[in-house]
N, C-alpha and C positions, 0 to 999 in steps of 0.2 A: 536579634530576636532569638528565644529561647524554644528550641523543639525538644519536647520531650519523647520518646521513644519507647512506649513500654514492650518489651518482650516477659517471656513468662522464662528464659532461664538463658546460659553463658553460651550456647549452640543452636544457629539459627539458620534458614535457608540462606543459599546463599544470595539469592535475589534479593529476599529483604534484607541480604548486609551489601548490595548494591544498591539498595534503597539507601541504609544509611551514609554510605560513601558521598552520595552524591550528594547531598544532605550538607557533609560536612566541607565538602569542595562550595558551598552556594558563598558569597560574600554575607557575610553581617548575621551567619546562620550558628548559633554556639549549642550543639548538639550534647545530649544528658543521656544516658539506657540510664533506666530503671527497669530493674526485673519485679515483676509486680505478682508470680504463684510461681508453685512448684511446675514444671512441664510435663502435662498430661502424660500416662502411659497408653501407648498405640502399639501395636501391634505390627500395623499399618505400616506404621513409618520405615522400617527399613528394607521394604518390598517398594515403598513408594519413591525411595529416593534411588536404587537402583533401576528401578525404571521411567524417570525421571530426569536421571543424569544430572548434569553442573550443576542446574540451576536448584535443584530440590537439594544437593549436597549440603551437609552439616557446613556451619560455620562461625569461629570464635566470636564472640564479643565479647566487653569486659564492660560490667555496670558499674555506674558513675557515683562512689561512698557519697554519700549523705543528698544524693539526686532524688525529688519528689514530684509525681505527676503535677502537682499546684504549682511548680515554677515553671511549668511551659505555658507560652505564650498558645502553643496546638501542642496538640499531644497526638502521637501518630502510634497508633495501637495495633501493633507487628501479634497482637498474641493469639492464638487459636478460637479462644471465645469470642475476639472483638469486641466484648462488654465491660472496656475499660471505663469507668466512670470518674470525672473532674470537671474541675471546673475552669476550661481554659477559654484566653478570648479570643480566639480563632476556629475553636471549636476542636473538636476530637475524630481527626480523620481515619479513616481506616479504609482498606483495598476489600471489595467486594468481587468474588470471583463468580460471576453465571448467578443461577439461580440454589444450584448448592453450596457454592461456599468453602468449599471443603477445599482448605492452604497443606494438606497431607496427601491427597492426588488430585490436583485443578483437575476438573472439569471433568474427572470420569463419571460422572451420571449423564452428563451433556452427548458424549461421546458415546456411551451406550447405547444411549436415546436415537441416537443416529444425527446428533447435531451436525451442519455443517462447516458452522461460526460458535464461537464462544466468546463472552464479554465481559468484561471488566471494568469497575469504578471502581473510582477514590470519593468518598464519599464522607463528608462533616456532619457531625452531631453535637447539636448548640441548641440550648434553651427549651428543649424537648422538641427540637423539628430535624428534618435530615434533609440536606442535599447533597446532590451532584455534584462535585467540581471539575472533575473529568471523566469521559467512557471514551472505550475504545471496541471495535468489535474486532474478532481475528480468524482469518481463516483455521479450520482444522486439516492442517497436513495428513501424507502417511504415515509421518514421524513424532509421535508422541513428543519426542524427545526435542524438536524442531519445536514444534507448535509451543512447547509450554516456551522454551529461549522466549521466541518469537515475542512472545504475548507478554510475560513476565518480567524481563529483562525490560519492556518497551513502557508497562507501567511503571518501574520501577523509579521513573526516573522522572513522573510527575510530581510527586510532594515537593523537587527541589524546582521544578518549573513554574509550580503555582506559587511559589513564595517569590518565587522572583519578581511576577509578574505583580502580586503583591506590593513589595517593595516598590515597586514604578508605578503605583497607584491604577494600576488593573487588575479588575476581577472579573474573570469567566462569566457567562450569565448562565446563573443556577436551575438548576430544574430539581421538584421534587422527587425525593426517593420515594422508591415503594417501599411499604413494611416489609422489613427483613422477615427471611426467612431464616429460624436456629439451624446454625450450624448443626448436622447430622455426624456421630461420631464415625461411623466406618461405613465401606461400600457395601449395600445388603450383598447374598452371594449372589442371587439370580443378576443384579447389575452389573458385578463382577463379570461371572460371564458373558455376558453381554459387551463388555467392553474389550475383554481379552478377543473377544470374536470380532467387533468393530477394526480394534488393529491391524485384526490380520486379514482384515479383507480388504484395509487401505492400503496394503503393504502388496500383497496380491495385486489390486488393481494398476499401481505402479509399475510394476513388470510387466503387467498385459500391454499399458500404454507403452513402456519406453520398448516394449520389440516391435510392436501390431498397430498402435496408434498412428493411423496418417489422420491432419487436420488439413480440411480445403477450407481455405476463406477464398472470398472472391466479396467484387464491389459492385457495388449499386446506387441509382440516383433515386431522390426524394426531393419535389418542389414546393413551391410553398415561404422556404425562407425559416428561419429559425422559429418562430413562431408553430409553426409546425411540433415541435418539440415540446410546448408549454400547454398545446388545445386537450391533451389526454387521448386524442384521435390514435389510431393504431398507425403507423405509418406505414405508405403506398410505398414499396421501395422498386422499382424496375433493374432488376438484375442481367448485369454483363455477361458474356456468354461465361459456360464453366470453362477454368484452367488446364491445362494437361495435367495427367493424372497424377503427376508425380511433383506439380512444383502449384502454390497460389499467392495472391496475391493478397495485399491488406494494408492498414493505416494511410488513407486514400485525404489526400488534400488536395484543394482545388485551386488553381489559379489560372486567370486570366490575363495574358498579355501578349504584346504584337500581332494582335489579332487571334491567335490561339488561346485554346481551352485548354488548359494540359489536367489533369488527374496526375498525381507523386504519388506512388506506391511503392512500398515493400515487395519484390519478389521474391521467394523462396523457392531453394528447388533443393527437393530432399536429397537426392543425392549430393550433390554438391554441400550441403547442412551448413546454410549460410546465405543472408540476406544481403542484396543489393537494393538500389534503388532505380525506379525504371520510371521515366515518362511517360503517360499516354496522351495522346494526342486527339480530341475528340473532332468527329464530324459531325454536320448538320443535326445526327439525331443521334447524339449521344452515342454512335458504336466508336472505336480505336480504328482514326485512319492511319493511325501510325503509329509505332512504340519503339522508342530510344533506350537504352540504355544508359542513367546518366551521372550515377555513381558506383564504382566499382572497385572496389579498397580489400585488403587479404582477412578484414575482418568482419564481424555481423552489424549489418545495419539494418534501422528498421525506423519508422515513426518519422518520416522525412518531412521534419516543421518548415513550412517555408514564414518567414520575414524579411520582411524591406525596412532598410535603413541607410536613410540619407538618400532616396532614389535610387537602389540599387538590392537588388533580390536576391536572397542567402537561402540556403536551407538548413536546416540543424537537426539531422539525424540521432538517433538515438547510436550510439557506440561506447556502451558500455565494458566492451573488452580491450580496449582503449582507455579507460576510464577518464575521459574527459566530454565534455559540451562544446562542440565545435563549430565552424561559421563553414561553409560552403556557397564560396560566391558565383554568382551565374556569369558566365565569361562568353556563350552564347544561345540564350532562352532555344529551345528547352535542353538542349542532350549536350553539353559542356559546362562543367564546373569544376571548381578547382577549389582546394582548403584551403582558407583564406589565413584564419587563427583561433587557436581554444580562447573561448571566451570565462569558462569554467574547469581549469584545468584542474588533473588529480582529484576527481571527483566520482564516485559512483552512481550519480545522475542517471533514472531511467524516464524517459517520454516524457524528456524538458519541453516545457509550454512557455513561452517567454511571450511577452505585451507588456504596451504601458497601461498604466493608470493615473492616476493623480500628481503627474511631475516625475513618475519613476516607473524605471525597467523591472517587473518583476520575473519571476521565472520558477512555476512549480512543476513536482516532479517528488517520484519513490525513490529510494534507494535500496540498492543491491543487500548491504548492510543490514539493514533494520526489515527487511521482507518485501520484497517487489512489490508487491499487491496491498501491502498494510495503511503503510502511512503518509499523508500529502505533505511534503517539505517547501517551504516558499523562503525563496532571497528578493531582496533588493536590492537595487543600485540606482547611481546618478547616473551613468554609463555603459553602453552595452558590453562593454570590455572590463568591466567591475570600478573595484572590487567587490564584492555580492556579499550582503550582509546576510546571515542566517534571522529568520524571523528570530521575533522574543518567544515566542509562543512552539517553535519548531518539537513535532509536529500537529500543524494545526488541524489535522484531521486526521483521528486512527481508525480505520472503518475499511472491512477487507471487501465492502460491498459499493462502498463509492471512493476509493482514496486516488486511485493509477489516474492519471489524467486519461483521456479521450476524445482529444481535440482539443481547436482552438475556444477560447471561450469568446462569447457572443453578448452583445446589450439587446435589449426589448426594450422598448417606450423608456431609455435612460437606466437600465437596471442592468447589470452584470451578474452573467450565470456562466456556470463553468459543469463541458460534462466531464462524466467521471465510468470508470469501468465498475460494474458487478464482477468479482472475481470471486465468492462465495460458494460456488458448487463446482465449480472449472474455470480456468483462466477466459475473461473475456464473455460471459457468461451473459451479459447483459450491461448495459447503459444504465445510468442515472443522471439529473440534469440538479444541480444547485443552484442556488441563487444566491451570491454573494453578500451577505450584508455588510460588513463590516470586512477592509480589508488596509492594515495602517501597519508600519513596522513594528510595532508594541500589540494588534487587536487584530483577531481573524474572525468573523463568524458567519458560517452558514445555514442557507435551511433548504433540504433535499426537498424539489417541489416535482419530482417524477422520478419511476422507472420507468424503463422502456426493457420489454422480452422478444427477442426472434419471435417471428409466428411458427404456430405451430404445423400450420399447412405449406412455407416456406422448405423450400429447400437447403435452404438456410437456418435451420430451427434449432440449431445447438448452442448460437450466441451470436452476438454484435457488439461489438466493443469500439469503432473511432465514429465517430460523427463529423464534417464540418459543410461550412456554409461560405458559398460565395456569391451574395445578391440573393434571389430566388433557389435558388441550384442547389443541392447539397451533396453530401456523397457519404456513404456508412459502407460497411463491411461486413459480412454474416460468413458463418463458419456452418459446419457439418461435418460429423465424426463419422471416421471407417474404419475398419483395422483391416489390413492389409497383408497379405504374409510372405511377399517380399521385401518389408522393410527389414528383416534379419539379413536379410543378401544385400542390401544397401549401405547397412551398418559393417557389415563384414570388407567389401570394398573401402570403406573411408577406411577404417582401419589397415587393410591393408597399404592405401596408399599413403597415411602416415608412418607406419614402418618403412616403408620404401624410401620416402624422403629422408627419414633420420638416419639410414643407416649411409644414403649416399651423402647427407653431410658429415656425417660420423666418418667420412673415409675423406 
């Protein structure tokens, strides 16, 4: 297949010449530039690519002698106005950035605005109609410079995914575009400022959190049964007593066996700056008759999935500084376990969710890489021990507001939903529940059928981010922000006694 390329001259971002790269890495894909005008004069532009960094950097291309927008099969329109006009049979795609548009500083109206997501399509224009082919939305960091990679870098790399997909006789299911909005040539000045001001107040707020910022999560039961999740009803959560001040608890799954309730949580304890995994051991009315310690490793763990397989009960922690997905077999329910073997090894796997479905192990999850909170990655396999195939579609969901997994996913009356974290205003910020349509190694598609927001009157009101379900019972997680100002004495300690270590292995 013939993709044509129009840019409008020989130096281009460099995102969109990882657009083309990718493009020309596709199998069966014979890529053309055509420079189609002279390149606008902006003023803009060398303000915007040094604060911008990589991805906004100039970059060579070289246009294709006697290459004509009429011999592409699509024609992908890299050029400032996007009102490349032809007549191709796939249509004439182009990258839509937010609701301004503007490919010389993404998304600083958005950013002004006080957005706290910005969003992105790839979007075809065929026959006088426009759709959708793909959207992503993307959190806004405090780093400008972050946030465009993030976002840019993550679209870049659809035109070669849709064709693919293409090629294997699948297409996305389209949604209509709204009328574009003209591209606006420069930032008015009032925006301007406005946006230079946004920066530095995210930049600012990073500093207040990384010295002052303490987060208490703590867990709580909700009955009912998943169902609960789908009525719109606010949910009733009865909360465990609070944590000591300095450590909390979170990502709470539930399991039942030998007679025991246990609850698996994350402990944190700030000093220490490092999760384990701990058992709780429930009594008659849901307090902790007991608490185990029941993984305890030199590095962070957190999200302790449990799965059974083959009659025998595992956990699958998230240990991302490890980077691998690994098995943790129960040797004596609850507070003994031991690593059995990475089932996902050399991997940056965050809050791997693994179930079957239709004859196969699948196993979603973000990565460290592409942005913790952005994008949902899904593998299969015949076997829990692989080899794990990457979807075709990977990934199948870019959304900084439902992508992080949140739990085990759950069926209703035959139907499969999967939650997902809100991470849009702050990590963990809020739930949302999907519901799976469409889930086949070639086709992914879902349709978000709820949020869920801490109460406001909770003591917990700053976020909930795991849910899960066992029987009736369920268990969720709520957070509540403090700043505190002995964390700079906490942080000083760890440091000091990583010094200490280095220098008596140093000697």
């Amino acid at each position: 297949m013939i993709v044509v390329v129009a840019v409008e001259g020989e130096r281009i971002a460099a995102w969109q010449r990882s657009c083309i790269d990718a493009l020309r890495d596709a199998p069966g894909v014979d890529v053309r530039i055509v420079q189609t005008q002279a390149p606008p004069r902006r003023p803009l532009h060398r303000f915007a690519r040094r604060l911008g960094g990589a991805v906004l950097a100039r970059s060579h291309v070289v246009p294709d002698a006697g290459a004509t927008l009429e011999a592409g099969a699509i024609v992908l329109d890299l050029t400032s106005t996007g009102e490349v006009d032809a007549n191709a049979r796939h249509g004439i795609w182009s990258f839509r950035l937010d609701r301004s548009d503007d490919a010389a500083l993404p998304f600083a109206r958005e950013i002004a605005q006080g957005a706290d997501t910005v969003e992105i399509s790839l979007v075809s224009r065929r026959n006088g109609s426009s759709e959708t082919l793909r959207s992503g939305r993307f959190g806004v960091g405090a780093s400008y410079r972050t946030t465009l990679r993030l976002a840019l870098l993550e679209a870049a790399r659809w035109p070669s995914t849709v064709l693919a997909a293409l090629a294997n006789g699948v297409e996305s299911a389209p949604a209509l575009e709204p009328p574009r909005l003209r591209r606006t040539p420069s930032l008015p000045p009032l925006d301007a400022v406005r946006f230079a001001g946004a920066l530095g107040a995210r930049a600012a707020s990073v500093l207040r959190d990384r010295f002052f910022e303490v987060v208490e999560w703590n867990v709580g039961f909700v009955e009912g049964g998943p169902k609960t999740l789908l009525n719109g009803a606010p949910l009733q959560i009865r909360w465990l007593p609070p944590p000591a001040s300095t450590t909390f608890i979170a990502d709470p799954f539930f399991v039942e066996r030998d007679g025991l309730r246990v609850v698996f949580v994350e402990e944190f304890d700030y000093r220490r700056n490092r999760g384990v995994v701990d058992a709780l051991v429930l009594d008659a009315n849901d307090g902790i008759a007991r608490r185990f310690r029941a993984i305890d490793i030199p590095t962070h763990l957190s999200y302790p999935y449990p799965l059974e397989i083959d009659g025998e009960l595992y956990l699958v922690p998230e240990n991302r500084a490890r980077n691998e997905v690994a098995l943790y077999r129960c040797v004596r329910f609850p507070d003994r376990w031991e690593r059995a073997r990475a089932i996902m090894p050399a991997t940056d796997a965050i809050d791997t969710t693994i179930f079957r479905h239709d004859g196969r192990w699948w196993a979603l999850c973000t990565r460290v890489e592409r942005g913790e909170n952005q994008a949902l990655f899904a593998y299969h396999a015949v076997s829990i021990d692989g080899p794990w195939t990457p979807h075709a579609m990977n990934p199948v969901v870019v959304d900084v507001t439902s992508a992080r997994p949140a739990g085990q996913p759950f069926t209703v009356e035959g139907v499969l939903y999967r939650p997902g974290q809100d991470c849009s205003t702050s990590y963990g910020c809020g739930l949302t529940i999907a519901r799976i349509d469409v889930l086949t190694p070639s086709e992914y598609r879902e349709t978000l059928v709820r949020r869920i927001q801490p109460s406001p009157s909770s003591r917990y009101r700053d976020g909930i981010h795991t849910v899960n379900f066992n029987g009736k019972m369920g268990v969720v997680d709520g957070k509540v922000v403090r700043y505190d100002w002995r964390k700079p004495a906490w942080i000083a300690r760890r440091l000091r006694s990583r010094l200490v270590r280095a220098l008596a292995n140093g000697s």
